[in-house]
C-alpha positions as CSV (number, residue, x, y, z in Angstrom):
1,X,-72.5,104.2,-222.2
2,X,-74.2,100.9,-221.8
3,X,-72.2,98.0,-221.6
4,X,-72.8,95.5,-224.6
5,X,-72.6,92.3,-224.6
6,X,-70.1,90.5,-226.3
7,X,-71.4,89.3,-229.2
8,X,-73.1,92.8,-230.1
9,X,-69.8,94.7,-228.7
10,X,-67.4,92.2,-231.3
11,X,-69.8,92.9,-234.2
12,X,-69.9,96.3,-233.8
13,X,-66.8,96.9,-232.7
14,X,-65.0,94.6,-235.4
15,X,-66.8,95.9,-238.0
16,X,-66.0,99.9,-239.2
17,X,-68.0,99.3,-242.0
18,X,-71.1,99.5,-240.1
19,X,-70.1,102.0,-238.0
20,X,-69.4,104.0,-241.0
21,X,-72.5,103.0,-242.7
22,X,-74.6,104.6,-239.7
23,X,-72.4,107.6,-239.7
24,X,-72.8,108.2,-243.4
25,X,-76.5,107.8,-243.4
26,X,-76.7,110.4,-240.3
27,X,-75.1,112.8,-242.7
28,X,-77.2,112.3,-245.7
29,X,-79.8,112.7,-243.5
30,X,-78.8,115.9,-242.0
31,X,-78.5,116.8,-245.7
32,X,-82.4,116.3,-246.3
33,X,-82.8,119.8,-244.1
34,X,-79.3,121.8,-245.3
35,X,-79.5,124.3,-248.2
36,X,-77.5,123.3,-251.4
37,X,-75.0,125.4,-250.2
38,X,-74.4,124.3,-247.2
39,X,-74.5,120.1,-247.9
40,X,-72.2,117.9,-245.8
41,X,-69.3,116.1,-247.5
42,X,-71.0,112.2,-247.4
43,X,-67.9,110.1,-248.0
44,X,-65.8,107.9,-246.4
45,X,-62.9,110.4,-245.4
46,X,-65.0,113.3,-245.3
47,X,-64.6,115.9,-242.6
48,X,-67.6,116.4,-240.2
49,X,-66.5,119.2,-237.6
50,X,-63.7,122.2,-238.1
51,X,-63.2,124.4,-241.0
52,X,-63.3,122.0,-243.8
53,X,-66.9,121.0,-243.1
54,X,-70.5,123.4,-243.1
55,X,-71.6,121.9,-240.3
56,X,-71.5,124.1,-236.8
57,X,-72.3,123.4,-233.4
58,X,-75.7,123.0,-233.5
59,X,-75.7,120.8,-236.3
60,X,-73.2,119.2,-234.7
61,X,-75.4,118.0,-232.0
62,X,-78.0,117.4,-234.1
63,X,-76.1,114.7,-236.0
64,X,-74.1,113.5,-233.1
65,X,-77.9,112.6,-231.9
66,X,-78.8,111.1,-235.1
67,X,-75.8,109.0,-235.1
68,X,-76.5,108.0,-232.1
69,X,-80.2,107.0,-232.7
70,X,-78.2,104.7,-235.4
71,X,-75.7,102.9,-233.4
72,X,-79.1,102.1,-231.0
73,X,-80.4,100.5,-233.9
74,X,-78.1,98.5,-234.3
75,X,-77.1,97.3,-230.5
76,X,-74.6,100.1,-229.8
77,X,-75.5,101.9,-226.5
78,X,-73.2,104.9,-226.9
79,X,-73.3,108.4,-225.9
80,X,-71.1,110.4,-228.1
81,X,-71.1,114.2,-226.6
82,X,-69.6,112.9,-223.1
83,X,-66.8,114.5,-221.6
84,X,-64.6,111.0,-222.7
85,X,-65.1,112.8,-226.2
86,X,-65.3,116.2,-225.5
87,X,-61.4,115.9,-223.2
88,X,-59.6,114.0,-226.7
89,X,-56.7,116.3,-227.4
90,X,-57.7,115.7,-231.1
91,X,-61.4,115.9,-231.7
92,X,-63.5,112.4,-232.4
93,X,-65.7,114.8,-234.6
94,X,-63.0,116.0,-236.9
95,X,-63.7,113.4,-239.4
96,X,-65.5,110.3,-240.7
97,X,-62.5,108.1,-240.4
98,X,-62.2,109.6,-236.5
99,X,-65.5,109.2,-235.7
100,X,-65.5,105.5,-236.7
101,X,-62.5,104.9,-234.9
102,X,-63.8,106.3,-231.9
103,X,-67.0,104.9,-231.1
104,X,-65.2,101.6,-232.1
105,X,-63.0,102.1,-229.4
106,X,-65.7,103.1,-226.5
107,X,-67.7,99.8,-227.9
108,X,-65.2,97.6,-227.3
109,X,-64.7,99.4,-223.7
């Protein structure tokens, strides 16, 4: 991860909301190239990773990327698939309200 500095790190870090916005948009993206069937939950509590959710590992990745790509965007250096993430006893990925709550937490450092 690269450091931010403090201005970007306070408005990205004390704001979920756009940290969930980013992660939502990922979603509905992924959505544009997933069956009907297979859609992603694209709400605020939704689950992203497990048995509640369509998505696997690859698509995993593939959104994890995405989401990243996002946070870039908006002055959040983050890499999400690092062994910080991966070594969690509960998974970051589980869920939107996880996954917000952890790249909070690595952007505030």
């Amino acid at each position: 991860m690269t450091p931010l500095s403090p201005d970007a790190a306070q408005s990205v870090a004390g704001t979920d909301d756009v940290v969930r916005d980013v992660v939502l948009q990922a979603m509905r993206l992924a959505n544009l190239a997933r069956e009907d069937s297979a859609q992603l939950d694209v709400s605020p509590e939704a689950p992203i990773f497990g048995p509640d959710s369509a998505l696997d590992s690859l698509g995993l990745v593939a959104l994890l990327l995405d989401i990243e790509d996002g946070l870039r965007g908006i002055g959040c250096e983050v890499v999400l698939s690092d062994e910080r993430a991966m070594s969690q006893q509960r998974s970051p990925f589980r869920s939107v309200p996880a996954l917000v709550a952890y790249i909070t937490s690595v952007a505030r450092g």
